[in-house]
C-alpha positions as CSV (number, residue, x, y, z in Angstrom):
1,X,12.2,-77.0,-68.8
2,X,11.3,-74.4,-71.4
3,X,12.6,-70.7,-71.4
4,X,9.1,-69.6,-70.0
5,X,9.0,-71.3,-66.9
6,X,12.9,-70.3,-66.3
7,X,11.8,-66.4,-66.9
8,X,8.7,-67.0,-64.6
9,X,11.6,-69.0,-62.1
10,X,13.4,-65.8,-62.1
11,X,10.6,-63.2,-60.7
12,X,9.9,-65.1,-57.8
13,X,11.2,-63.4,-54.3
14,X,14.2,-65.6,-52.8
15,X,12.6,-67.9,-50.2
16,X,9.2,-67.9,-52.1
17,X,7.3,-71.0,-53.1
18,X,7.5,-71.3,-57.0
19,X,4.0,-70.3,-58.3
20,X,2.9,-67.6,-55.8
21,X,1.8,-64.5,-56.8
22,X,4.3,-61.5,-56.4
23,X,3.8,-58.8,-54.1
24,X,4.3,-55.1,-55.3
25,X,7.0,-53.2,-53.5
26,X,5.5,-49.7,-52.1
27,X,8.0,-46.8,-53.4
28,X,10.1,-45.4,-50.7
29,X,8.2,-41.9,-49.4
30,X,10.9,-38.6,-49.9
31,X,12.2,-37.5,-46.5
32,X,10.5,-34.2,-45.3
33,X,11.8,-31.1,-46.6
34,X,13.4,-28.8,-43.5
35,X,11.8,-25.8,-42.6
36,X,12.5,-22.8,-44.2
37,X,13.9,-19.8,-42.0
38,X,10.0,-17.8,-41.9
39,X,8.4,-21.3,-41.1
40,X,10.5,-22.3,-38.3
41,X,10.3,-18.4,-36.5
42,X,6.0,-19.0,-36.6
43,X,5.9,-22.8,-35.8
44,X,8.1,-21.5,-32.6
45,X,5.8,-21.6,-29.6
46,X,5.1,-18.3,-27.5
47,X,7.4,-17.3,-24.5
48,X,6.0,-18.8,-21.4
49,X,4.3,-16.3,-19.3
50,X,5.3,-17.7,-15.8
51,X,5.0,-21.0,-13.6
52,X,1.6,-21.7,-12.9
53,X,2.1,-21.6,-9.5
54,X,-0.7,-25.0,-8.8
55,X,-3.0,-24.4,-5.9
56,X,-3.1,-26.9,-3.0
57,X,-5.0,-30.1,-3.6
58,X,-8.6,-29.7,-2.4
59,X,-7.6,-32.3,0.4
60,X,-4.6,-30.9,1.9
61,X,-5.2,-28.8,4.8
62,X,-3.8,-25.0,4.9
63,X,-0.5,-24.9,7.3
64,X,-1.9,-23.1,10.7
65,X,1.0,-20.3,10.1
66,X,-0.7,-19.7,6.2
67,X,-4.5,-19.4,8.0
68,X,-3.3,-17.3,10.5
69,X,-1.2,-14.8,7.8
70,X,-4.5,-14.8,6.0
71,X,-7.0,-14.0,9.2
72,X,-4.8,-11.2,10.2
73,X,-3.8,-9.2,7.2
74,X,-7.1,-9.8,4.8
75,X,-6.0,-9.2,1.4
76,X,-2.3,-9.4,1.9
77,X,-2.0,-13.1,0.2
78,X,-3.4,-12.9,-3.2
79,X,-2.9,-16.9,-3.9
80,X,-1.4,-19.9,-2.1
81,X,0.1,-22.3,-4.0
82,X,1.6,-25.6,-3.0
83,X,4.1,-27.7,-5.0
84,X,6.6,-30.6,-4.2
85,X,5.9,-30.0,-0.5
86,X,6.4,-26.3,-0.3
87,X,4.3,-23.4,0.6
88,X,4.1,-20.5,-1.4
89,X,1.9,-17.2,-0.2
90,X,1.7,-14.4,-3.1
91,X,2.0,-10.7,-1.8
92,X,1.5,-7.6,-3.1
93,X,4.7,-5.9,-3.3
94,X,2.8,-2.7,-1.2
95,X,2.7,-5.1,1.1
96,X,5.6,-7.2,1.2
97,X,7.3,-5.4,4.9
98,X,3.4,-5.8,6.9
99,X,3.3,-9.6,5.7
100,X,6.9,-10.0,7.0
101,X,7.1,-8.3,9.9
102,X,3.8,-10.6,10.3
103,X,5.4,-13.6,9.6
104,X,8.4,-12.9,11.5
105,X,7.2,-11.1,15.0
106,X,4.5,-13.5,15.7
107,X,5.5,-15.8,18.5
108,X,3.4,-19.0,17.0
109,X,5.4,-18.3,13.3
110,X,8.0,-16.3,14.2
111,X,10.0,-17.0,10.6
112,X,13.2,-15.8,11.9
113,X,15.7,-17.1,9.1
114,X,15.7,-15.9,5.6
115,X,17.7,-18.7,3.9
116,X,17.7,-17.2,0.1
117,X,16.2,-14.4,-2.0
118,X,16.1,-15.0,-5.5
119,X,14.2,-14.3,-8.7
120,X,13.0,-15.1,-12.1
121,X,12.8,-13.7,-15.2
122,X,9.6,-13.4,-17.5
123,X,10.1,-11.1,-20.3
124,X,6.7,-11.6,-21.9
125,X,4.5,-11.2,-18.5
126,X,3.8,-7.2,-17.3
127,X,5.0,-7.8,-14.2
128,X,8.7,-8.8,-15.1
129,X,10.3,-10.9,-12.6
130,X,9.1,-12.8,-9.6
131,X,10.9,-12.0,-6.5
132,X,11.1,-15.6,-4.2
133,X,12.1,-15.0,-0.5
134,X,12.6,-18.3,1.5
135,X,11.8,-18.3,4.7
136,X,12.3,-20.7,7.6
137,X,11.6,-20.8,11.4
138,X,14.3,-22.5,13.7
139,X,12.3,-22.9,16.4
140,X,9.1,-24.5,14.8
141,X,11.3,-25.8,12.1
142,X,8.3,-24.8,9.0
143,X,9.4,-23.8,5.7
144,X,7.5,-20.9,3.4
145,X,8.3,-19.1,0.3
146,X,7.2,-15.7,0.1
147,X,6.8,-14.4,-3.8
148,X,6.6,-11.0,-4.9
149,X,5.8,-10.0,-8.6
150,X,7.1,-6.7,-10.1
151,X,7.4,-4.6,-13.4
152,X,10.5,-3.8,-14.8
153,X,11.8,-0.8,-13.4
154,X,9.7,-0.7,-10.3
155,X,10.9,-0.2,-7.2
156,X,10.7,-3.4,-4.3
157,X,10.9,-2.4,-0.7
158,X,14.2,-4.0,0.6
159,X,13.7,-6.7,3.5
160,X,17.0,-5.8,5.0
161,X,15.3,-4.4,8.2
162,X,13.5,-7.6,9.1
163,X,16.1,-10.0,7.6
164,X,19.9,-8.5,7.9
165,X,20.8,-11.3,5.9
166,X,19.3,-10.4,2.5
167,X,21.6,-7.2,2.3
168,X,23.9,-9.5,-0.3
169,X,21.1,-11.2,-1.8
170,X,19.2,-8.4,-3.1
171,X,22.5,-6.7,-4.0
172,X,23.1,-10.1,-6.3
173,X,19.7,-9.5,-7.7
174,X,20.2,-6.0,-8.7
175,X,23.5,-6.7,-9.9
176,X,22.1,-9.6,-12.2
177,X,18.7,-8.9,-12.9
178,X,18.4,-5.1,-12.2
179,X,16.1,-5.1,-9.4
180,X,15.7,-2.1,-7.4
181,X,15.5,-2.3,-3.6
182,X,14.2,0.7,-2.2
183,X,15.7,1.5,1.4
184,X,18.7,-1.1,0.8
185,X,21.5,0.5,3.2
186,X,24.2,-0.6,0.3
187,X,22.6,-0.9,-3.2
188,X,25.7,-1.5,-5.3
189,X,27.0,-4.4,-7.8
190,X,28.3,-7.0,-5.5
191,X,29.8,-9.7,-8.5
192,X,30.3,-7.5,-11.6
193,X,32.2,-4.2,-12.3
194,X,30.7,-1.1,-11.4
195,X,30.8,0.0,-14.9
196,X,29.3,-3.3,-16.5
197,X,26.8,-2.8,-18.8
198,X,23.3,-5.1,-18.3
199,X,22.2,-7.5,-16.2
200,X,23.6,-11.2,-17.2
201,X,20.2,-13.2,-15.4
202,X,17.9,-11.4,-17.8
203,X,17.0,-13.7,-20.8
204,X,17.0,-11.0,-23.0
205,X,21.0,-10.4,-21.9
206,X,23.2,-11.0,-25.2
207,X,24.4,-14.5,-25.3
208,X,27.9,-13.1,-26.5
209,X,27.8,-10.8,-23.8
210,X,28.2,-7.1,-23.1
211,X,29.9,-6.1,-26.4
212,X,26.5,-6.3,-28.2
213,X,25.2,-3.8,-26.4
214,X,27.9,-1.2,-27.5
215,X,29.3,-2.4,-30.5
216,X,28.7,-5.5,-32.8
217,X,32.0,-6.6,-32.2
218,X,32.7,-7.5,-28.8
219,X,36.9,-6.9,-29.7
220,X,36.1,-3.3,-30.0
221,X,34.2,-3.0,-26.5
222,X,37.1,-4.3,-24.7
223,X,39.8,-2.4,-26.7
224,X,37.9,0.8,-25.7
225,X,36.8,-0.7,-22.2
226,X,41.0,-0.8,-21.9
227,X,41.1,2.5,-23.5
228,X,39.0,4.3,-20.6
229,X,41.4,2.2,-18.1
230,X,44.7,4.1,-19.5
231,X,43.3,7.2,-19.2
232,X,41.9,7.2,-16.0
233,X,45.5,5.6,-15.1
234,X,47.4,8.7,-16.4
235,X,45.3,11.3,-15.2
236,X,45.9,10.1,-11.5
């Protein structure tokens, strides 16, 4: 065998039969550069607006205590929605005591039980936070959610009257979100200090808490937090 053939030998691929042609190898492509700081802050998407709140489907009939809401207080419900087997009526917030006196005084409803109020926060949406009441009737065993939208700052009417129950829960909300209840008998913090400063549930809240809001070093808040303590000790 002469040195050519053992050079030609020598470029085949292991495994391959002697004589075939040789494939080219691609070149490897460079991994993708990361982002740079200004490209990652505009490739982020926009703050969601709020839940979409889906309508019933076309072939799901509305609940007999939703029909009747709607004949008797025309305008009250400005949308219905329906998701995952629940029932959601949108009120104005002007009229959020007619539509649940409504719901809870009329003998063939008669939504007696407020199990939870609750909210959420939209920071990019004019109207804030939605306000979620969840209602249910023990006699005719139904279920309803009962949504309220309002701006920061503005005043809800407090449900306390119609539902004694909610006296904590919209304390909770305007302890953590800062939601006013107009007419609550007892609007005070009911889980954080008096003297706390924001409202943990917003999503603008500082992740590293209140000391942000103060100082940039959260240390500092609490030694003067501790200072204010002393004093008040030794003046007393």
């Amino acid at each position: 065998m002469t040195d050519e053939s053992n050079d030609k030998g020598q470029d085949q691929p292991a495994g391959s039969a002697p004589g075939a042609p040789v494939k080219p190898v691609p070149p490897k492509a460079a991994p993708p550069k990361p982002p740079t700081t200004g490209e990652a802050k505009a490739a982020a998407p926009p703050a969601p607006a709020g839940p979409p709140d889906p309508p019933p489907p076309a072939d799901l009939a509305l609940p007999e205590y939703v029909a009747a809401l709607q004949a008797a207080l025309p305008g009250a419900v400005e949308r219905v929605s329906y998701w995952v087997g629940d029932w959601t009526v949108i009120v104005p917030a002007t009229r959020l005591l007619e539509v649940g006196r409504f719901l809870r005084d009329t003998p063939e409803i008669a939504f007696d039980y407020c199990s939870d109020v609750t909210a959420v926060d939209w920071p990019a949406r004019p109207q804030r936070f939605d306000i979620v009441y969840c209602l249910y009737s023990i006699g005719h065993r139904n279920r309803l959610r009962m949504k309220v939208r309002v701006a920061d700052q503005d005043p809800v009417p407090s449900v306390t009257g119609l539902w004694p129950g909610a006296n904590w829960l919209e304390r909770e909300l305007y302890d953590l979100f800062g939601i006013t209840f107009a007419g609550h008998p007892d609007l005070r913090r009911i889980l954080l200090p008096d003297d706390w400063q924001g409202h943990p549930e917003r999503k603008d809240y500082p992740l590293e808490g209140p000391g942000e809001l103060v100082t940039a070093d959260p240390t500092a808040w609490l030694k003067l937090h501790h200072v204010e303590e002393e004093e008040e000790t030794e003046t007393k």
